[in-house]
DSSP file (Angstrom, degrees, kcal/mol; ACC not computed):
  #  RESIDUE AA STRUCTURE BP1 BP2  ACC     N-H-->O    O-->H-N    N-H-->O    O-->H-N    TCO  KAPPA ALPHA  PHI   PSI    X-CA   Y-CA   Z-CA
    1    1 A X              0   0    0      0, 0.0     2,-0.5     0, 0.0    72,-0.0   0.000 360.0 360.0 360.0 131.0    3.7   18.8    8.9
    2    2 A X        -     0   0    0     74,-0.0     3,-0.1     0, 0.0     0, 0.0  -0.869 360.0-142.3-140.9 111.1    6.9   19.8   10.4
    3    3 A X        -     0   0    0     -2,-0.5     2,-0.2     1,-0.1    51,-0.1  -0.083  30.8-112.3 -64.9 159.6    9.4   17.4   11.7
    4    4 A X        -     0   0    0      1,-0.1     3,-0.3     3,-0.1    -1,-0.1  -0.638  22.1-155.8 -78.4 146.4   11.2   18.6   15.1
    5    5 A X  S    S+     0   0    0     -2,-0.2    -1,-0.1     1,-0.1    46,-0.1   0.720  83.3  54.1 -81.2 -31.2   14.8   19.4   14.6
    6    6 A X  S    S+     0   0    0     45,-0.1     2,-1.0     1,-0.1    -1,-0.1   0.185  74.4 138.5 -96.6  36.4   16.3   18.9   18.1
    7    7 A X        -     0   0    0     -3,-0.3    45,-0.6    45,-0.3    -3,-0.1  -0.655  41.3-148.5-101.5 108.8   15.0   15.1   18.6
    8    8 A X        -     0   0    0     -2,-1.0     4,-0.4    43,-0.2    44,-0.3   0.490  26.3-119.3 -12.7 166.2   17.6   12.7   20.2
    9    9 A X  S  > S+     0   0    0     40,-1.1     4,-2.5    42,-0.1     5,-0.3   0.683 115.0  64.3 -77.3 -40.3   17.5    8.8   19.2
   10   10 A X  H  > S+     0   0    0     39,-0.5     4,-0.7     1,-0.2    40,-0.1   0.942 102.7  39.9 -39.6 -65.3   16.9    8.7   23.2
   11   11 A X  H >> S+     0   0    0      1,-0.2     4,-2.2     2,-0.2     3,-1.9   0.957 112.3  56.7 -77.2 -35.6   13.7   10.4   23.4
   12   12 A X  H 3> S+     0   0    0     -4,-0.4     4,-2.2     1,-0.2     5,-0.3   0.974 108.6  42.7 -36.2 -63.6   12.4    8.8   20.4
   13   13 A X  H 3X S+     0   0    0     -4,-2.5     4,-1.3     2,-0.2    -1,-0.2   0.730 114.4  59.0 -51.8  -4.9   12.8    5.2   21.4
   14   14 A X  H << S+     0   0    0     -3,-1.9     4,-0.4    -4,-0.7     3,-0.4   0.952 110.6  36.7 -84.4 -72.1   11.4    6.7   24.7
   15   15 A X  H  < S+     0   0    0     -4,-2.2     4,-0.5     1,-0.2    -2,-0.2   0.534 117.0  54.4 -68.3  -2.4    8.1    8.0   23.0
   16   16 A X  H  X>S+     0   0    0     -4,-2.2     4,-2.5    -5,-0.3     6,-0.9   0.914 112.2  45.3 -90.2 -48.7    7.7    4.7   20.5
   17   17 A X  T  <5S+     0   0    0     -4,-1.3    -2,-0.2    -3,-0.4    -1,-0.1   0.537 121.8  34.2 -94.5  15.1    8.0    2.4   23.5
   18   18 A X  T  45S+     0   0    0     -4,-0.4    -1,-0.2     5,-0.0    -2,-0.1   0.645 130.7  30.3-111.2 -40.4    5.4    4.4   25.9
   19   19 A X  T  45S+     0   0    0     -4,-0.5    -2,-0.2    -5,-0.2    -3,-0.2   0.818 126.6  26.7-101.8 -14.7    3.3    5.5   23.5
   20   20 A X  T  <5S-     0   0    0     -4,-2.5    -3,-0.2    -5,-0.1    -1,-0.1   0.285 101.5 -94.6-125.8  -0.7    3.1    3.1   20.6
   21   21 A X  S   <S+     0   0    0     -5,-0.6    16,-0.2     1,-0.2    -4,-0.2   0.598  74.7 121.9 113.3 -14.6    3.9   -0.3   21.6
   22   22 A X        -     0   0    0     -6,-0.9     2,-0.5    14,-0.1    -1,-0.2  -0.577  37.5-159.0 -99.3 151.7    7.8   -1.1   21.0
   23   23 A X  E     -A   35   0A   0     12,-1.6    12,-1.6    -2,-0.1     2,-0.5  -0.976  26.4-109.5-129.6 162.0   10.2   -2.2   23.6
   24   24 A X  E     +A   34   0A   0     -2,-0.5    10,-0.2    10,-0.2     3,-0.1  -0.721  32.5 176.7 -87.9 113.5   14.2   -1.9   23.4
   25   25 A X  E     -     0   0A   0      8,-2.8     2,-0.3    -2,-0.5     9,-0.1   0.815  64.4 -31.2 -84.8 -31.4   15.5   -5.5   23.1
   26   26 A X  E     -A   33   0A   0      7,-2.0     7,-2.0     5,-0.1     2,-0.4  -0.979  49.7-130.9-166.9 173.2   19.3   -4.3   22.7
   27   27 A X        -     0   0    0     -2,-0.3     2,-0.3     5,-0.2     5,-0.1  -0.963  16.6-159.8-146.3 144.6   21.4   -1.7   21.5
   28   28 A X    >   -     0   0    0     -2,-0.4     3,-2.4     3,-0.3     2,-0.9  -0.973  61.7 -47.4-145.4 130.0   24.3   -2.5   19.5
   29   29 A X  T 3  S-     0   0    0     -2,-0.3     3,-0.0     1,-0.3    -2,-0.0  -0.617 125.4 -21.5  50.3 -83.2   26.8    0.1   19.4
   30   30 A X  T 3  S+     0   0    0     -2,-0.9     2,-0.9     2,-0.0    -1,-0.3   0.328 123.7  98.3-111.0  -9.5   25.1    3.5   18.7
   31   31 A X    <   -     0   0    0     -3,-2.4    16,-0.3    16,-0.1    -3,-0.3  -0.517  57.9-164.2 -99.3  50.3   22.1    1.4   17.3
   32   32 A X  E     - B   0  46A   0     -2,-0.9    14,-2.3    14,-0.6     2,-0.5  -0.315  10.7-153.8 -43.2 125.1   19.0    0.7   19.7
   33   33 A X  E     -AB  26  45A   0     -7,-2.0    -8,-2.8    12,-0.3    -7,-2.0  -0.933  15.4-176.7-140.5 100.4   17.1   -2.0   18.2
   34   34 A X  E     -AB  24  44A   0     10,-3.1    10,-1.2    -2,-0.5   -10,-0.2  -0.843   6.4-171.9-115.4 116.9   13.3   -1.7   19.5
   35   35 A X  E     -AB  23  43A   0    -12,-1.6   -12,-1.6    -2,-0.6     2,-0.3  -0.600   9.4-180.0-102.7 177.8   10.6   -4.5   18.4
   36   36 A X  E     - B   0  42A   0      6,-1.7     6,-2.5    -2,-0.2   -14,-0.1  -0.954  23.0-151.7-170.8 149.1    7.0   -4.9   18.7
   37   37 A X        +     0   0    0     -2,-0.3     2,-0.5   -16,-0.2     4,-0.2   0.451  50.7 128.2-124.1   8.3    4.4   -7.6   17.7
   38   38 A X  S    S-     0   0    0    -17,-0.2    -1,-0.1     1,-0.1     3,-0.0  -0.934  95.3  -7.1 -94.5 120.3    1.1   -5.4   17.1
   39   39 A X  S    S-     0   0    0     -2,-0.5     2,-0.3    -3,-0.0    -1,-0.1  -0.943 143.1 -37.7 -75.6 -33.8   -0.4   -5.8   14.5
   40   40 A X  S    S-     0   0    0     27,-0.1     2,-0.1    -4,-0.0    -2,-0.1  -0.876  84.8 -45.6-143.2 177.1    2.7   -8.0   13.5
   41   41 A X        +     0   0    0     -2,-0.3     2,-0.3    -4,-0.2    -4,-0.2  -0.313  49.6 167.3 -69.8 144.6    6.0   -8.1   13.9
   42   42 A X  E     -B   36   0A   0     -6,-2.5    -6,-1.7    -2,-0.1     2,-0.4  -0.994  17.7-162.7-147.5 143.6    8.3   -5.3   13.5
   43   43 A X  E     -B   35   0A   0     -2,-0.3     2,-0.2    -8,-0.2    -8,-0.2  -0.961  15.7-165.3-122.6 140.7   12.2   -4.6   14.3
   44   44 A X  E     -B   34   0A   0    -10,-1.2   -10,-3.1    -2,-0.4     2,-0.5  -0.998  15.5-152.3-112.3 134.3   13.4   -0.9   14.4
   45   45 A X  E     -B   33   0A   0     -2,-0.2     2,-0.7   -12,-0.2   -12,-0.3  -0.888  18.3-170.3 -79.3 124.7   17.2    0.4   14.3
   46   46 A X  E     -B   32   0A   0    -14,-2.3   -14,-0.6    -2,-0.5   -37,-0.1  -0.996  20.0-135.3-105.7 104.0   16.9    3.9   16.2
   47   47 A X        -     0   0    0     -2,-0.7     2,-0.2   -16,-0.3   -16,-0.1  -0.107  11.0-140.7 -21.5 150.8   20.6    5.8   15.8
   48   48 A X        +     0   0    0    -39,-0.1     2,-0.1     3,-0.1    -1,-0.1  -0.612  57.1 141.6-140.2  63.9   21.2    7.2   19.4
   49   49 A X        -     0   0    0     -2,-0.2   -40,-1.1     4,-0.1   -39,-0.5  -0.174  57.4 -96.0 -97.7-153.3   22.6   10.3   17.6
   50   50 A X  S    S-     0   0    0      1,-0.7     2,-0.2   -42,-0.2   -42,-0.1  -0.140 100.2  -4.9-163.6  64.2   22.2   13.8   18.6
   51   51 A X  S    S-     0   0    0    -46,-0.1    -1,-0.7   -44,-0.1     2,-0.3   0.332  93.6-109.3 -99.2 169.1   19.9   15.2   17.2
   52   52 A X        -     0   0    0    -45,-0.6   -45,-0.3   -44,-0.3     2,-0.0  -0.717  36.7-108.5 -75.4 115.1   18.3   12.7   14.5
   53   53 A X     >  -     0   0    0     -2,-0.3     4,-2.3     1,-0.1     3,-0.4  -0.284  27.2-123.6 -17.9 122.7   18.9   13.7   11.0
   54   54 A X  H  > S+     0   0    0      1,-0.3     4,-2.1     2,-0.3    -1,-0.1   0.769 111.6  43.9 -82.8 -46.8   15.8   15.0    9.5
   55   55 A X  H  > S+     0   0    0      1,-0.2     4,-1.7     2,-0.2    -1,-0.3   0.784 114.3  51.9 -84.7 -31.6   15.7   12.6    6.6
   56   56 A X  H  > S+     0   0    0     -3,-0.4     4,-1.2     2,-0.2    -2,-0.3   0.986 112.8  46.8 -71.0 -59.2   16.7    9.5    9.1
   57   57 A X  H  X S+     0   0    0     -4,-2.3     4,-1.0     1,-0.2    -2,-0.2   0.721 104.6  57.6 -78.7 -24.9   13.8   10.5   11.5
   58   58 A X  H  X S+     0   0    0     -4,-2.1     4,-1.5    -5,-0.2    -1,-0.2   0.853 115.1  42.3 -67.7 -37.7   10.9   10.9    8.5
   59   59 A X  H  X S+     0   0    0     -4,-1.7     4,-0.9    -3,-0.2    -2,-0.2   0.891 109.0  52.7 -50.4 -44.5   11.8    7.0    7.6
   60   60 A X  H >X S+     0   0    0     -4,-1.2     3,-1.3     2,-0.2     4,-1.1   0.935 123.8  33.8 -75.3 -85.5   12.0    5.8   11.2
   61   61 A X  H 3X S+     0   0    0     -4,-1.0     4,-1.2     1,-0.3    -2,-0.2   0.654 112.8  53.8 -27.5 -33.4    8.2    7.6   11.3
   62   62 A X  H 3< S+     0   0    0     -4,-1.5     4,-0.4     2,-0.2    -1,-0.3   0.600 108.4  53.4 -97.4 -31.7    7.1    7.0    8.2
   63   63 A X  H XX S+     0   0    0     -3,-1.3     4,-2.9    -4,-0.9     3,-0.9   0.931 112.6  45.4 -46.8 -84.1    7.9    3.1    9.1
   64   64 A X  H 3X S+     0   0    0     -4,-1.1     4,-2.8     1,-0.3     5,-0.4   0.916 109.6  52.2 -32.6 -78.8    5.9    3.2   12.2
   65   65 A X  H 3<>S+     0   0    0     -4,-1.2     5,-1.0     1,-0.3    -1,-0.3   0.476 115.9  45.6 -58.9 -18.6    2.7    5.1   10.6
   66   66 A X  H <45S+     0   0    0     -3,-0.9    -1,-0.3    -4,-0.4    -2,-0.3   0.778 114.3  41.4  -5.3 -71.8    2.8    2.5    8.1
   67   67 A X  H  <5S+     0   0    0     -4,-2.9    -2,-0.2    -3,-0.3    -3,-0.2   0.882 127.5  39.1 -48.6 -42.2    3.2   -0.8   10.4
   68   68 A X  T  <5S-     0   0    0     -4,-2.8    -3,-0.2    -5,-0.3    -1,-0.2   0.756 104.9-137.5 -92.8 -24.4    0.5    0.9   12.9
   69   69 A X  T   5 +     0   0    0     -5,-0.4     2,-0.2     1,-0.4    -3,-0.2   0.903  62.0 121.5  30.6  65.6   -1.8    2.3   10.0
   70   70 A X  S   <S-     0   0    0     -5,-1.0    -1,-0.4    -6,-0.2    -2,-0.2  -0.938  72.3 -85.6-130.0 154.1   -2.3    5.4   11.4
   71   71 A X     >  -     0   0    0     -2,-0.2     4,-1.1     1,-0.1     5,-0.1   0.044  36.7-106.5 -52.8 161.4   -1.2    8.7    9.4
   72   72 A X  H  > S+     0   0    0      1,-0.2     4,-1.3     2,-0.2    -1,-0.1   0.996 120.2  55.0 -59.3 -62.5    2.3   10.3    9.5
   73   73 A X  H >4 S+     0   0    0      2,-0.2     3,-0.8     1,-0.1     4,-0.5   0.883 100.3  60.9 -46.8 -40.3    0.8   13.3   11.9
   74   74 A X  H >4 S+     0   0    0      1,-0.2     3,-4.8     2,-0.2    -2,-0.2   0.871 104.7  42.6 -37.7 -91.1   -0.5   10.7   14.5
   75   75 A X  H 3< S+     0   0    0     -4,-1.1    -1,-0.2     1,-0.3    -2,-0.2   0.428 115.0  63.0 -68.5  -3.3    3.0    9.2   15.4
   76   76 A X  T <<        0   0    0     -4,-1.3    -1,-0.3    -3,-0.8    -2,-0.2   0.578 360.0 360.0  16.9 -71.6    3.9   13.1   15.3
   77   77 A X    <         0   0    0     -3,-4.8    -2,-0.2    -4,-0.5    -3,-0.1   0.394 360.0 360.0-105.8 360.0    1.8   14.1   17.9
């Protein structure tokens, strides 16, 4: 498994809330703040850096494939 190196905070919050369920309730400051209530509730902070810090974007992922209980490669692909 091999994380992307050039992916924005934009297009992440882009692909969580088309493809997985979240919508963006606010951004504060650099900080987009996306929730979601399947299976339960969950708040995420997404950075709207450029590009996402490798270890910052395996959490954010790793968070998600956890909540959603599907594997880390699912929310990947």
């Amino acid at each position: 498994m091999k994380l992307p190196r050039d992916l924005n905070g934009s297009e992440l919050v882009k692909v969580l809330c088309r493809d997985w369920g979240y919508r963006k309730v606010h951004q504060t400051g650099s900080h987009a703040i996306l929730d979601t209530d399947d299976p339960s509730p969950q708040r995420l902070s997404i950075p709207q850096h450029k590009p996402l810090r490798l270890g910052t974007l395996h959490a954010i992922l790793r968070s998600v494939s956890q909540h959603k209980g599907v594997p880390l490669e699912a929310v990947l692909d």
